[in-house]
Phi, psi and omega in degrees: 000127161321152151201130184213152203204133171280079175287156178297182121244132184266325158192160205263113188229112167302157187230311142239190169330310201265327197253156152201176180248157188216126169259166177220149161254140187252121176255142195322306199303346191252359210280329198289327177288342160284347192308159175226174168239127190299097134147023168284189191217166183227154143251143178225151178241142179231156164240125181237138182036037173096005169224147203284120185215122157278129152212176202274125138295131132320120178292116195249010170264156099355142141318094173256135154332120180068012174192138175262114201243148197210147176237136203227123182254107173301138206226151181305146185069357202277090207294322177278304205301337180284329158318261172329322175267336149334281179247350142325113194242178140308070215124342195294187167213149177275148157243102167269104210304145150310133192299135167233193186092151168253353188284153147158208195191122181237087201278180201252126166303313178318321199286110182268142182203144173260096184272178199207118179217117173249158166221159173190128165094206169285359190249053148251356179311303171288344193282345183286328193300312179298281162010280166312315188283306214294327196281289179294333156302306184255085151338349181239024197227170209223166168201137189264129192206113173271094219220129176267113146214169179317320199179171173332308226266019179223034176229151201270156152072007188291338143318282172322273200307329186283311166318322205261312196277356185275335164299325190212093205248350176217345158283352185232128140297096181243142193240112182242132157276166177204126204254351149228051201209127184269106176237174174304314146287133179271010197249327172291339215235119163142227170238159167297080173213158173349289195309303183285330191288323193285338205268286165355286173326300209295321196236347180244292172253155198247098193285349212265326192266007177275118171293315176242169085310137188234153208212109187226144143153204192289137187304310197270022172264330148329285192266033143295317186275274201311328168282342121007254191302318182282005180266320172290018192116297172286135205273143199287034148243005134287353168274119176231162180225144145223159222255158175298154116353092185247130170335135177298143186286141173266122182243120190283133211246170222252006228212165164243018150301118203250116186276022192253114194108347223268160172243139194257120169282114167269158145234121178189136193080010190060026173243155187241157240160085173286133188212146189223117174279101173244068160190165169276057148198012189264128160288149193311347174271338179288312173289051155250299188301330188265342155319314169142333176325103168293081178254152197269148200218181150172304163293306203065006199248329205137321214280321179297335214056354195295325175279069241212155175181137154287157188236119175268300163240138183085182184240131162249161173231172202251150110341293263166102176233125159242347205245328193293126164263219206251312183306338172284304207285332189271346173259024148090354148351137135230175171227117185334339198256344165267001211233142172231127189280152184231020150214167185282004182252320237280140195228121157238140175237113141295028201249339205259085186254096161267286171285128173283000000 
């Protein structure tokens, strides 16, 4: 289901030139439909010069009563984020979809645990959120946090995090590289990839002895680190990752079923519900959409899940999966925004979130 809600913004706070943070106030009435999981998303929706546009954030606070904080990096071409760090004020009101996403962590008060958090960039943003919560939840529990930037002055959150470690001065690690910054260690100095992560190893971290790992930043520093950490030891169902916002995927499609005429049964909201795709490239979500189905969405590229259905009858096949795990995919999961049908039946239920 959409479920979208008209916040407040209470208030705008910069983080560099390019970034800033944005809070919405949550009225009681809505906290509990706001509740999260640390290293979940808001989508947010806009019309900027007559079309309608969404994307996804990272919740980048801790839980507070009554307010929600989400960090918006402005990006070249980018129309919303530039919006946002722009023309967002204090007072507008928004309309913001209820936190989605599987990345994240929900920590155990019981639990002593060794996190692992690498980041670059704006994809340290869930990582402030996991971080904090997890640190002010488990009290026996320690986090290691690697974060990559161009320099000082362009990394987010340098304050916070200088704040977090005056808090938690033998529970918190923070490792900061810099790939245009001259510092005093050549071990500080370059990018976060397979190489600086072995060199790490070799003089700093037992990388083998962190129960998760959490992993954000540009895809191939992503699956460098990952591929990393499990040559170093740890096993890969402890690595979790997410992926940036990627431009919607053109998706190609694989059958000699030809999907341009063909009709696809939505279920949502327990009602069916025929939609005709018309082209082998249009995917099942864009032809929905263009019907009039109000379905939930926000990237198109793969990466949120926010488009998520079950496959009931027939087969689809995906373009793009970053979000999906293995165990989502075997209960017949998919994402409306990657999908092509490869048979004449196919039945998807948007009714079917079961899994998380």
């Amino acid at each position: 289901m959409t479920t979208f809600h008209s916040l407040t913004v209470a208030k705008v706070e910069p983080e560099t030139r390019e970034a800033v943070t944005i809070t919405f106030a949550v009225p009681q009435t809505l906290q509990t439909a706001y509740a999260f999981r640390p290293g979940q998303h808001l989508t947010l929706k806009a019309k900027l010069a007559g079309e309608e546009l969404r994307r996804c954030y990272s919740i980048c606070r801790r839980a507070v009563p009554g307010e929600i904080s989400v960090a918006v990096k402005a990006i070249e071409g980018g129309r919303f984020s530039r919006y946002a760090r722009d023309e967002i004020k204090a007072g507008m009101t928004l309309e913001v979809m209820i936190p989605q996403g599987n990345f994240g962590y929900q920590p155990q008060p019981e639990r002593s645990g060794h996190y692992l958090a690498i980041a670059a960039g704006s994809g340290i943003t869930p990582m402030l959120a996991i971080v904090e919560t997890t640190l002010q939840a488990e009290p026996d529990s320690a986090f290691t946090v690697i974060y990559g930037n161009r320099s000082s002055q362009s990394m987010m959150f340098r304050q916070q995090l200088a704040d977090l470690k005056d808090t938690y001065p033998t529970r918190l690690q923070l490792l900061s590289i810099f790939s245009q910054e001259t510092l005093d260690s050549a071990l500080l100095h370059g990018r976060i990839d397979g190489e600086k992560l072995h060199a790490l190893s070799r003089s700093l971290l037992n990388f083998s002895q962190f129960d998760e790992a959490f992993i954000c930043g540009p895809a191939a520093m992503m699956d460098d680190a990952e591929t990393a950490l499990v040559a170093l030891g740890m096993p890969q169902h402890a690595i979790h990752l997410e992926r940036f916002n990627t431009p919607g995927s053109t998706v190609r499609h694989a059958s000699s079923v030809q999907a341009d005429g063909q009709t696809v049964t939505l279920r949502q909201d327990g009602r069916d519900r025929a939609i005709v795709l018309s082209a082998d490239d249009e995917s099942i979500l864009d032809a929905a959409l263009r019907q009039g189905a109000d379905l939930p969405y926000a990237c198109k590229g793969g990466v949120c899940a926010t488009c998520k259905c079950k496959v009931l009858r027939g087969e689809v096949s995906m373009a793009t999966n970053y979000s999906l795990e293995p165990d989502e995919l075997a209960a017949g999961y998919v994402l409306s925004c990657q999908s092509l049908p490869l048979t004449a039946d196919v039945i998807v239920d948007f009714d079917a979130k079961g899994m998380a």
